[in-house]
C-alpha positions as CSV (number, residue, x, y, z in Angstrom):
1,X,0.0,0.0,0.0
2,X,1.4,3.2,-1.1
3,X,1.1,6.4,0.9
4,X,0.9,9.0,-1.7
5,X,0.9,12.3,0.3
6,X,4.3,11.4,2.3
7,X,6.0,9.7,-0.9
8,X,7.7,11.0,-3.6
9,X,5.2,9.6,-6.0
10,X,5.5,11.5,-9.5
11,X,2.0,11.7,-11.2
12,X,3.5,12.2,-14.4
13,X,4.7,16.2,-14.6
14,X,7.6,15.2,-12.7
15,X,6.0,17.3,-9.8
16,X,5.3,15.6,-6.8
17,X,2.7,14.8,-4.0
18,X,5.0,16.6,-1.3
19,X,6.4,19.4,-3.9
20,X,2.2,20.4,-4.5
21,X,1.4,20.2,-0.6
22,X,4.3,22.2,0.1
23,X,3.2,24.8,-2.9
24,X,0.0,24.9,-1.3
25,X,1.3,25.6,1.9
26,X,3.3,28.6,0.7
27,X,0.2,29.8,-1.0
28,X,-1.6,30.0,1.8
29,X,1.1,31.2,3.9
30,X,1.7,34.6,1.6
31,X,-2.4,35.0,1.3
32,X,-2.7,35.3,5.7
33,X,0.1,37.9,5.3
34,X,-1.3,40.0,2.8
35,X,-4.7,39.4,4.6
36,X,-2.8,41.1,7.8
37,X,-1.0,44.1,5.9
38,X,-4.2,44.8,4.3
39,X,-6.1,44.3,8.0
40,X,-3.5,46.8,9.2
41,X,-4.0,49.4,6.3
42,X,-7.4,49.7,6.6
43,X,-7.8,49.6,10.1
44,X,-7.7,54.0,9.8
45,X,-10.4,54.4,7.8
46,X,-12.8,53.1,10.0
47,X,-14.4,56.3,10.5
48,X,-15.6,56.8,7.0
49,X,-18.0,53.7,8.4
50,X,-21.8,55.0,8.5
51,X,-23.8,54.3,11.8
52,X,-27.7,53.6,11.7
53,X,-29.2,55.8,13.2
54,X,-32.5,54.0,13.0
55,X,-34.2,51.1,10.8
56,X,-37.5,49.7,9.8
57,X,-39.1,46.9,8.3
58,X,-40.6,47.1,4.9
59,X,-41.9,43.6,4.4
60,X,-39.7,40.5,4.2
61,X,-35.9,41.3,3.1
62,X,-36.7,45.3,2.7
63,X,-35.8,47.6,5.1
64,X,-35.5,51.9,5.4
65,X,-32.6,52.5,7.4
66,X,-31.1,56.2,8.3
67,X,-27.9,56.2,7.7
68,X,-25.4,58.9,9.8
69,X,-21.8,59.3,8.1
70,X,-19.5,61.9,8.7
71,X,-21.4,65.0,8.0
72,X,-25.0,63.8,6.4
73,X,-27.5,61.4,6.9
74,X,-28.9,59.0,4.4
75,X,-32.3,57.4,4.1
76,X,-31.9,54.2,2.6
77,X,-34.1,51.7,1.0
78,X,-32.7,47.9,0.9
79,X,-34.3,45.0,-0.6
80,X,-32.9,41.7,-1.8
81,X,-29.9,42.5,-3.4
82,X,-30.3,46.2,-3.8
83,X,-29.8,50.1,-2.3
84,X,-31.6,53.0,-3.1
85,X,-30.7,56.3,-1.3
86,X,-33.8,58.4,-1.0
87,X,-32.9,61.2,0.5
88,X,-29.6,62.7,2.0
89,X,-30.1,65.7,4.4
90,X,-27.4,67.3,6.9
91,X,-27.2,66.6,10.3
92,X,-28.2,70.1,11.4
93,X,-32.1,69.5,9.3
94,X,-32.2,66.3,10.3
95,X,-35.0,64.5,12.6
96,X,-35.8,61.3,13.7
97,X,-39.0,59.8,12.1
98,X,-41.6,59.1,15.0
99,X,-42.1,55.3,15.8
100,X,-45.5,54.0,15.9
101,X,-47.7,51.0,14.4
102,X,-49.3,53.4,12.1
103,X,-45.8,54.2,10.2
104,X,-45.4,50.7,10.2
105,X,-48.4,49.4,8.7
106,X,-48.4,52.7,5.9
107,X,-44.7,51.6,4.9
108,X,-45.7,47.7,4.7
109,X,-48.4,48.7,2.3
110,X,-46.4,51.1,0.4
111,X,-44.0,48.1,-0.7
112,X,-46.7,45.7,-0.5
113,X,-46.4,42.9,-3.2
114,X,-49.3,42.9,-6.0
Protein backbone atom coordinates (compact mmCIF):
# COMPACT_ATOMS: atom_id res chain seq x y z
CA UNK A 1 0.00 0.00 0.00
CA UNK A 2 1.44 3.17 -1.13
CA UNK A 3 1.06 6.37 0.93
CA UNK A 4 0.88 9.02 -1.68
CA UNK A 5 0.87 12.32 0.25
CA UNK A 6 4.30 11.39 2.26
CA UNK A 7 6.00 9.66 -0.94
CA UNK A 8 7.73 10.96 -3.58
CA UNK A 9 5.20 9.63 -6.02
CA UNK A 10 5.50 11.51 -9.47
CA UNK A 11 2.03 11.74 -11.24
CA UNK A 12 3.46 12.22 -14.45
CA UNK A 13 4.68 16.19 -14.61
CA UNK A 14 7.56 15.15 -12.67
CA UNK A 15 5.97 17.31 -9.75
CA UNK A 16 5.25 15.57 -6.80
CA UNK A 17 2.67 14.82 -4.03
CA UNK A 18 4.96 16.65 -1.29
CA UNK A 19 6.36 19.42 -3.91
CA UNK A 20 2.20 20.37 -4.52
CA UNK A 21 1.44 20.23 -0.61
CA UNK A 22 4.34 22.19 0.13
CA UNK A 23 3.25 24.80 -2.88
CA UNK A 24 -0.02 24.92 -1.26
CA UNK A 25 1.31 25.60 1.92
CA UNK A 26 3.29 28.55 0.73
CA UNK A 27 0.25 29.80 -1.04
CA UNK A 28 -1.58 30.03 1.83
CA UNK A 29 1.08 31.22 3.93
CA UNK A 30 1.73 34.55 1.60
CA UNK A 31 -2.37 34.98 1.30
CA UNK A 32 -2.67 35.30 5.69
CA UNK A 33 0.12 37.95 5.32
CA UNK A 34 -1.34 40.01 2.81
CA UNK A 35 -4.75 39.40 4.59
CA UNK A 36 -2.76 41.10 7.78
CA UNK A 37 -1.04 44.09 5.87
CA UNK A 38 -4.15 44.82 4.26
CA UNK A 39 -6.09 44.32 7.97
CA UNK A 40 -3.52 46.84 9.16
CA UNK A 41 -4.01 49.41 6.31
CA UNK A 42 -7.43 49.74 6.64
CA UNK A 43 -7.79 49.60 10.14
CA UNK A 44 -7.70 54.05 9.82
CA UNK A 45 -10.39 54.39 7.82
CA UNK A 46 -12.76 53.10 10.03
CA UNK A 47 -14.39 56.34 10.53
CA UNK A 48 -15.60 56.75 7.03
CA UNK A 49 -18.01 53.72 8.43
CA UNK A 50 -21.76 55.00 8.52
CA UNK A 51 -23.78 54.29 11.77
CA UNK A 52 -27.67 53.56 11.75
CA UNK A 53 -29.15 55.82 13.19
CA UNK A 54 -32.51 54.04 12.97
CA UNK A 55 -34.19 51.06 10.82
CA UNK A 56 -37.47 49.70 9.84
CA UNK A 57 -39.07 46.89 8.32
CA UNK A 58 -40.64 47.13 4.86
CA UNK A 59 -41.87 43.58 4.36
CA UNK A 60 -39.68 40.55 4.23
CA UNK A 61 -35.93 41.30 3.06
CA UNK A 62 -36.73 45.28 2.65
CA UNK A 63 -35.76 47.61 5.11
CA UNK A 64 -35.55 51.93 5.42
CA UNK A 65 -32.57 52.51 7.41
CA UNK A 66 -31.07 56.18 8.29
CA UNK A 67 -27.91 56.24 7.74
CA UNK A 68 -25.40 58.93 9.79
CA UNK A 69 -21.79 59.34 8.11
CA UNK A 70 -19.53 61.95 8.72
CA UNK A 71 -21.44 65.02 8.03
CA UNK A 72 -25.02 63.79 6.38
CA UNK A 73 -27.48 61.40 6.85
CA UNK A 74 -28.86 59.04 4.38
CA UNK A 75 -32.33 57.37 4.07
CA UNK A 76 -31.88 54.16 2.59
CA UNK A 77 -34.13 51.66 0.96
CA UNK A 78 -32.67 47.92 0.87
CA UNK A 79 -34.29 44.97 -0.64
CA UNK A 80 -32.85 41.65 -1.78
CA UNK A 81 -29.86 42.47 -3.39
CA UNK A 82 -30.28 46.22 -3.79
CA UNK A 83 -29.75 50.08 -2.25
CA UNK A 84 -31.62 53.03 -3.10
CA UNK A 85 -30.67 56.35 -1.27
CA UNK A 86 -33.84 58.41 -0.97
CA UNK A 87 -32.92 61.17 0.50
CA UNK A 88 -29.56 62.71 1.96
CA UNK A 89 -30.08 65.70 4.37
CA UNK A 90 -27.44 67.32 6.90
CA UNK A 91 -27.23 66.62 10.29
CA UNK A 92 -28.16 70.09 11.38
CA UNK A 93 -32.08 69.51 9.33
CA UNK A 94 -32.24 66.26 10.31
CA UNK A 95 -35.02 64.48 12.56
CA UNK A 96 -35.77 61.28 13.65
CA UNK A 97 -39.04 59.77 12.07
CA UNK A 98 -41.56 59.10 15.01
CA UNK A 99 -42.07 55.25 15.80
CA UNK A 100 -45.53 53.95 15.89
CA UNK A 101 -47.73 51.01 14.38
CA UNK A 102 -49.26 53.40 12.06
CA UNK A 103 -45.82 54.20 10.18
CA UNK A 104 -45.42 50.70 10.19
CA UNK A 105 -48.39 49.42 8.68
CA UNK A 106 -48.36 52.70 5.86
CA UNK A 107 -44.66 51.61 4.90
CA UNK A 108 -45.73 47.69 4.73
CA UNK A 109 -48.35 48.68 2.31
CA UNK A 110 -46.44 51.09 0.35
CA UNK A 111 -43.98 48.14 -0.68
CA UNK A 112 -46.68 45.68 -0.48
CA UNK A 113 -46.40 42.92 -3.23
CA UNK A 114 -49.26 42.89 -5.97
Amino acid sequence: MRYFLLSSYSNGFGYSNLKAFGAFVIVMVLLLLCLKVLQKLNKDRKDAAGTVIYSTSAGPSRSIEHVQTADKVHVIYKNDGAMVVLESVSITDYKKPEVSSVNRKSIKKLFARS
